[in-house]
C-alpha positions in Angstrom: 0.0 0.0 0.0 1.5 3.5 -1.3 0.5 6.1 1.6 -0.3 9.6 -0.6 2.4 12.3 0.4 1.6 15.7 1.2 0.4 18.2 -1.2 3.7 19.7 -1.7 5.5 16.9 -2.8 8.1 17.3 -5.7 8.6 13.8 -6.2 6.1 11.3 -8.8 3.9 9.3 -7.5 5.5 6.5 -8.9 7.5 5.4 -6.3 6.8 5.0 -2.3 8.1 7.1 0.3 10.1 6.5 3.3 9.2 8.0 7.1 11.6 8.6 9.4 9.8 8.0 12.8 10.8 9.3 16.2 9.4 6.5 18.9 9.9 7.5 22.8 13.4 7.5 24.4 11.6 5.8 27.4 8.2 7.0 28.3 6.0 5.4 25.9 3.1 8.3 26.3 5.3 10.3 24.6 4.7 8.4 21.3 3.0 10.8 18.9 -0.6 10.0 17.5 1.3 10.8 13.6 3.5 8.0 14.4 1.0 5.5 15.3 -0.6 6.1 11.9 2.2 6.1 10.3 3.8 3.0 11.8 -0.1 1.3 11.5 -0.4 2.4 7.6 3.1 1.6 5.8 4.5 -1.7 3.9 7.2 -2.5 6.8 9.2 -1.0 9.7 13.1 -0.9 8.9 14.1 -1.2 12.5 17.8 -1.1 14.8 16.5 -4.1 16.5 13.6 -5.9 15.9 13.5 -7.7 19.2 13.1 -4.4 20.8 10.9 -2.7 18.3 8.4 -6.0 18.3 7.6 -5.1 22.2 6.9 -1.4 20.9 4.5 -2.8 18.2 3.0 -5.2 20.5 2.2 -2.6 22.9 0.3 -0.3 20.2 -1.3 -3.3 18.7 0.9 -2.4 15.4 1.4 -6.0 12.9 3.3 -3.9 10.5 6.1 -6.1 9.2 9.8 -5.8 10.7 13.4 -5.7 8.6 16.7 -5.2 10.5 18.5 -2.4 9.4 21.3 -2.0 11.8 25.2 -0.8 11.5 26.3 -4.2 10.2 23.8 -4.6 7.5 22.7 -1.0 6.4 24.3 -0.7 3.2 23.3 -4.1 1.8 19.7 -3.8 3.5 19.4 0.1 1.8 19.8 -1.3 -1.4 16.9 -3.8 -0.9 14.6 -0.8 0.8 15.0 1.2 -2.5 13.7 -1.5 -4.5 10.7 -2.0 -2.7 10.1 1.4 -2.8 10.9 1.9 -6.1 8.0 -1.1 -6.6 5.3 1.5 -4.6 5.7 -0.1 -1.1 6.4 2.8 1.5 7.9 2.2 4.9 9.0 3.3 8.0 12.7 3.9 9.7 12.8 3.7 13.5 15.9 2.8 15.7 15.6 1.5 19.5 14.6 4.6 20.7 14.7 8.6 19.9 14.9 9.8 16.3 16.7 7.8 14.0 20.1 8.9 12.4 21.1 10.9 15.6 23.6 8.5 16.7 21.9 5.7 15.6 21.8 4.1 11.7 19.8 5.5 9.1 22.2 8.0 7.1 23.3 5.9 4.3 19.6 4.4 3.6 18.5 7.7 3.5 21.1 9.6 1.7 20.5 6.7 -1.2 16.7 7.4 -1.6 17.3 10.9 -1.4 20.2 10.5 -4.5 17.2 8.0 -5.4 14.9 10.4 -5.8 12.3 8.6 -3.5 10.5 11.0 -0.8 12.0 11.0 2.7 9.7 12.3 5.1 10.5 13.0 9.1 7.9 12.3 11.4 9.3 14.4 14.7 9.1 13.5 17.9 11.3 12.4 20.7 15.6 12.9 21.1 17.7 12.4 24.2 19.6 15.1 23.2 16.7 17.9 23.1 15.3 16.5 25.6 18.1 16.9 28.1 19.4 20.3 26.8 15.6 22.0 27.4 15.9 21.0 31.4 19.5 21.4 32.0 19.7 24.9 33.2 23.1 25.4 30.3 22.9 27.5 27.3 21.2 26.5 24.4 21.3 28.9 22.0 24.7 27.6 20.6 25.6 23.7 21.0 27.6 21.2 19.1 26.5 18.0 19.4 29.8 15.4 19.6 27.4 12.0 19.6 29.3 8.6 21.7 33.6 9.1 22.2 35.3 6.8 21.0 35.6 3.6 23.0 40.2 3.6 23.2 41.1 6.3 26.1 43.7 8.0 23.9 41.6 8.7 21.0 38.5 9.6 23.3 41.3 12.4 25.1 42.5 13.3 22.0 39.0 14.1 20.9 38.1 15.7 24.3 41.6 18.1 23.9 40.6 19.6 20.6 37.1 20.6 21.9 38.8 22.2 25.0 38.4 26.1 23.5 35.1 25.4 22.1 32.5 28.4 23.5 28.8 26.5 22.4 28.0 23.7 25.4 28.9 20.5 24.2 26.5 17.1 24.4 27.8 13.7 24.3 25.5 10.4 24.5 27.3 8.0 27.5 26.5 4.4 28.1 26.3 2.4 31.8 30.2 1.1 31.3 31.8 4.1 29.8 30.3 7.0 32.2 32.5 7.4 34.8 35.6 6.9 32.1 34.7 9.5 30.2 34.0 11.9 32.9 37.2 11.2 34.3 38.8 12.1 30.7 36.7 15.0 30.4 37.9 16.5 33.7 41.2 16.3 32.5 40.7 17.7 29.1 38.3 20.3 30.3 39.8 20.7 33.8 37.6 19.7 37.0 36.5 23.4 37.6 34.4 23.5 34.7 30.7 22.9 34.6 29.0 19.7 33.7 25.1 18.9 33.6 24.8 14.8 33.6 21.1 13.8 32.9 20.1 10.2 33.3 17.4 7.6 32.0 15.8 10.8 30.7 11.4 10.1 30.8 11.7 6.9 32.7 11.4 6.5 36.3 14.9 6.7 37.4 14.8 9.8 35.2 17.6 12.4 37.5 19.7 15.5 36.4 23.3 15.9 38.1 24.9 19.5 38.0 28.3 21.1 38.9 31.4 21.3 38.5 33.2 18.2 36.9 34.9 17.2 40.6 31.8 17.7 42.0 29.6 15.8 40.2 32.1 12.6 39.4 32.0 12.4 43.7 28.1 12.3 43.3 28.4 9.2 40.8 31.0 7.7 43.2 28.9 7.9 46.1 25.5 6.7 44.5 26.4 3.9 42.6 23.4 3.1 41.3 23.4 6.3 39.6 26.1 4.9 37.3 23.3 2.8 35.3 21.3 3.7 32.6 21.9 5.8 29.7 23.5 8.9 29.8 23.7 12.5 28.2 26.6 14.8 29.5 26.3 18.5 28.6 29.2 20.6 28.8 29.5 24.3 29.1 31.8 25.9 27.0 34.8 27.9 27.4 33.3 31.3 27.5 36.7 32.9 28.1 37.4 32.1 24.1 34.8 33.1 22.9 35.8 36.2 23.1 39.5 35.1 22.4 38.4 34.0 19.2 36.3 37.1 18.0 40.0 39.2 18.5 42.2 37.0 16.8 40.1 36.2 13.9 40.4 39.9 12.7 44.1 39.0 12.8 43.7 35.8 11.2 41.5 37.6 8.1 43.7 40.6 7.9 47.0 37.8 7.4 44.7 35.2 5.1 44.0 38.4 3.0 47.6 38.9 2.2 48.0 35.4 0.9 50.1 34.4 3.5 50.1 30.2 4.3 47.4 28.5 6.4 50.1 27.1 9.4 52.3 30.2 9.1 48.7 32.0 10.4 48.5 29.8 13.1 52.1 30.1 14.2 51.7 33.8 14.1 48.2 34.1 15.7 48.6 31.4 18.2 52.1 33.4 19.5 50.2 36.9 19.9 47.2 35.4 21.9 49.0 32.7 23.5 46.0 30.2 22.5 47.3 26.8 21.3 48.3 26.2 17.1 46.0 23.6 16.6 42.7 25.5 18.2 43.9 28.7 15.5 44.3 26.1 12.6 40.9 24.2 13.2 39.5 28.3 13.0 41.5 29.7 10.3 39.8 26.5 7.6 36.3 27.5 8.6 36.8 31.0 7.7 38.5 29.9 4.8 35.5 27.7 4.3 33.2 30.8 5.1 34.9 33.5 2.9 34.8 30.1 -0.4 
């Protein structure tokens, strides 16, 4: 069954379409009445996990048909989504919880219909990472979102160390094993003065929100243990001190780009005057570069 797209679709009706549904991060009330219908009215579900997803169905009384579509199998699985909706069938992406592609699979099934020329169409709803940021009490109206570290402690530092003069809060996903690693890494990237907003099993009933300083809160987790499980979204603030560093030295760093003078001999020059490190300037100096393209 082909569902009929909104009026202002571009593509023919030829082919299907594909919606990319947001299900509940843990409160299932917060399942939107769109997505029932949606979910209820399509070919199939392309889910992360189709043991998990099946006890979503089950509880809405949804029989739509399940395919995995998970990290190992996404690009061979994307090819056989485009042909059935090449064929008219029109389907559904979820992934174990939250809106799919944030952290989770889904970009290269979607980039493909979109090259495809099949309709993508989001169906919003829940994200962990919205979700934590609206009732975190940290700045919002600038954020990078940095997704999982790496697993291996130097690449996760390394990672952490080049993020160390960025002014928007940053938000990291955390699992039950990794937590108290990577807040440990962070306070030594970020330094245990800075501030940290930790919010766990976000609209379940464990739901909790831990605040302060890095030192502070890493004692909280090591005297409640039981805190420690559950998933995880750590919001950073950001170093507001270079913020304002970096408004000064990129007037600098256009005025020497202007003259034609070399990328790294910027950064040497720059990074001497304002004392900031080489590789903090460098990272700047390509996205005005990239800006003034």
């Amino acid at each position: 069954m082909t569902l009929t797209p909104p009026d202002n679709s571009m593509h023919a009706e030829k082919f299907g379409q594909l919606f990319v549904v947001a299900t509940p991060i843990g409160n299932l009330q917060d399942i939107t009445q769109r997505a029932l219908q949606v979910l209820e009215s399509v070919d199939w579900i392309a889910a992360e996990d189709t043991r998990h997803s099946k006890k979503l169905c089950q509880h809405f009384g949804i029989n739509t048909r399940l395919i995995s579509l998970h990290d190992f199998n996404e690009q061979e699985r994307s090819q056989q989504l485009l042909a059935k909706l090449q064929a008219g069938e029109s389907g559904a992406l979820i992934s174990d919880a939250g809106t799919p592609l944030i952290s989770d699979p889904g970009y290269h099934l979607v980039s493909l219909l979109r090259d495809s020329g099949v309709r993508v169409t989001p169906v919003p709803g829940p994200s962990a990472m919205i979700t934590a940021l609206c009732a975190a009490g940290m700045p919002t109206d600038r954020f990078s979102f940095e997704g999982f570290l790496p697993a291996k402690a130097p690449k996760r530092l390394a990672v952490l160390q080049s993020l160390v003069h960025e002014p928007r809060t940053l938000v990291f996903y955390e699992s039950t094993h990794r937590l108290m690693d990577s807040l440990a890494a962070m306070a030594s990237a970020f330094g245990e003065a800075r501030l940290v907003t930790v919010a766990k099993e976000l609209t379940k009933q464990f739901e909790r929100f831990v605040s302060g300083t890095f030192a502070e809160v890493i004692v909280q987790f090591e005297e409640n243990v039981d805190w420690q499980r559950g998933e995880f979204v750590v919001m950073v603030a950001g170093d507001s001190k270079d913020a304002d560093e970096i408004i000064e030295f990129d007037n600098l760093a256009k005025i020497c780009l202007a003259q034609g003078l070399p990328v790294k001999q910027i950064s040497e020059i720059v990074a001497d005057f304002y004392q900031i490190k080489k590789k903090v300037v460098y990272q700047r100096l390509l996205e005005l570069k990239e800006t003034d393209a």
